[in-house]
ZAPAVO-748163 format. One line per field, with one value per residue (C-alpha): residue number from 1; x negated, y negated, z. Coordinates in nm, 2 decimals, always signed. Each point is the difference from the previous one (the first is absolute). Example, Ala and Ser with C-alpha at 12.3 -4.5 7.8 and 13.67 -1.06 7.14 Angstrom:
! residues 2
num = (1, 2)
xx = (-1.23, -0.14)
yy = (+0.45, -0.34)
zz = (+0.78, -0.07)
! end
This chain:
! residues 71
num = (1, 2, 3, 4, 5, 6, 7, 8, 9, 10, 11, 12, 13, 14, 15, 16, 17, 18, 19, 20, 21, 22, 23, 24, 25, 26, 27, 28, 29, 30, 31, 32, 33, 34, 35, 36, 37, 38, 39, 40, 41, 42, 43, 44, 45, 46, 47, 48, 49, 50, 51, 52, 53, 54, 55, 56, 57, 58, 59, 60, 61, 62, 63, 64, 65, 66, 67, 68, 69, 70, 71)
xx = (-1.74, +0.15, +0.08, +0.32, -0.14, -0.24, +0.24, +0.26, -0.25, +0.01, +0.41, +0.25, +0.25, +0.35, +0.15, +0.34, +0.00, +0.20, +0.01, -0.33, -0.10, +0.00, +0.06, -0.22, +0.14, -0.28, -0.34, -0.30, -0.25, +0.10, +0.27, -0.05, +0.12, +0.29, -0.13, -0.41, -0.02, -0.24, -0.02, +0.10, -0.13, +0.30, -0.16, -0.04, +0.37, +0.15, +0.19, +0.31, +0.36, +0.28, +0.26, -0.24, -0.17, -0.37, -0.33, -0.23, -0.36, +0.03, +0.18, -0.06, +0.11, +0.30, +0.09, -0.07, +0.25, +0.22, +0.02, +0.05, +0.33, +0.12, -0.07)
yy = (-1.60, -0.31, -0.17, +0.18, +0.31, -0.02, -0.11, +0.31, +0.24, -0.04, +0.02, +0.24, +0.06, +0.03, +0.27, +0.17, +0.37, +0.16, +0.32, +0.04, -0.38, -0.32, -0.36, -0.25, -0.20, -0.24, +0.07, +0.17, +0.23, +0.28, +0.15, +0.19, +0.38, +0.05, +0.27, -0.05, -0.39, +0.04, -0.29, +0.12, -0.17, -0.05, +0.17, +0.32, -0.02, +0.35, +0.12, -0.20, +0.00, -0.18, +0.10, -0.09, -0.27, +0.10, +0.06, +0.34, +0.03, +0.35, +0.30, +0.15, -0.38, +0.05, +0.37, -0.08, -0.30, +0.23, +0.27, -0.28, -0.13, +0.37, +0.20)
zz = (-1.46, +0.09, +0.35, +0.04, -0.05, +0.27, +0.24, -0.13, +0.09, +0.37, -0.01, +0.10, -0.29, +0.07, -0.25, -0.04, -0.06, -0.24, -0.17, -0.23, +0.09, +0.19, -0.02, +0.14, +0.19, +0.17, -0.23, +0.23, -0.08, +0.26, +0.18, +0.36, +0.05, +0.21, +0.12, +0.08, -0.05, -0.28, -0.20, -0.40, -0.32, -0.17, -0.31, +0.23, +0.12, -0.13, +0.35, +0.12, +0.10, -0.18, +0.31, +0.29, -0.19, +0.08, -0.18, +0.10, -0.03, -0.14, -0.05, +0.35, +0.16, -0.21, +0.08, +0.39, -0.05, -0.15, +0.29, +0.25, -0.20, -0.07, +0.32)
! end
């Protein structure tokens, strides 16, 4: 682990959602849920929305997202 690393563990990435992956966009080590404001590892990420642009926690973050978009 170098300086950098250290410093990149405290950061909020900046990611672009697509469809079966993102791009990072600023480098971080987490992202927060749209939808509970959980701080995610980026290697937990597996929820997001390439139309809204936002991460989820989970599945049920995701779903609950889902019904507010679509009532």
């Amino acid at each position: 682990m170098n300086a950098f690393d250290r410093d990149m563990g405290r950061e909020l990435a900046h990611l672009h959602y697509g469809d079966g992956d993102f791009a990072v966009l600023k480098p971080g080590k987490y992202v927060i849920c749209a939808v509970s404001g959980v701080h995610i590892p980026l290697g937990a990420l597996r929820y997001w929305s390439p139309e809204h642009q936002e991460a989820y926690a989970g599945p049920a973050e995701a779903l609950k997202r889902w019904k507010e978009l679509n009532p």
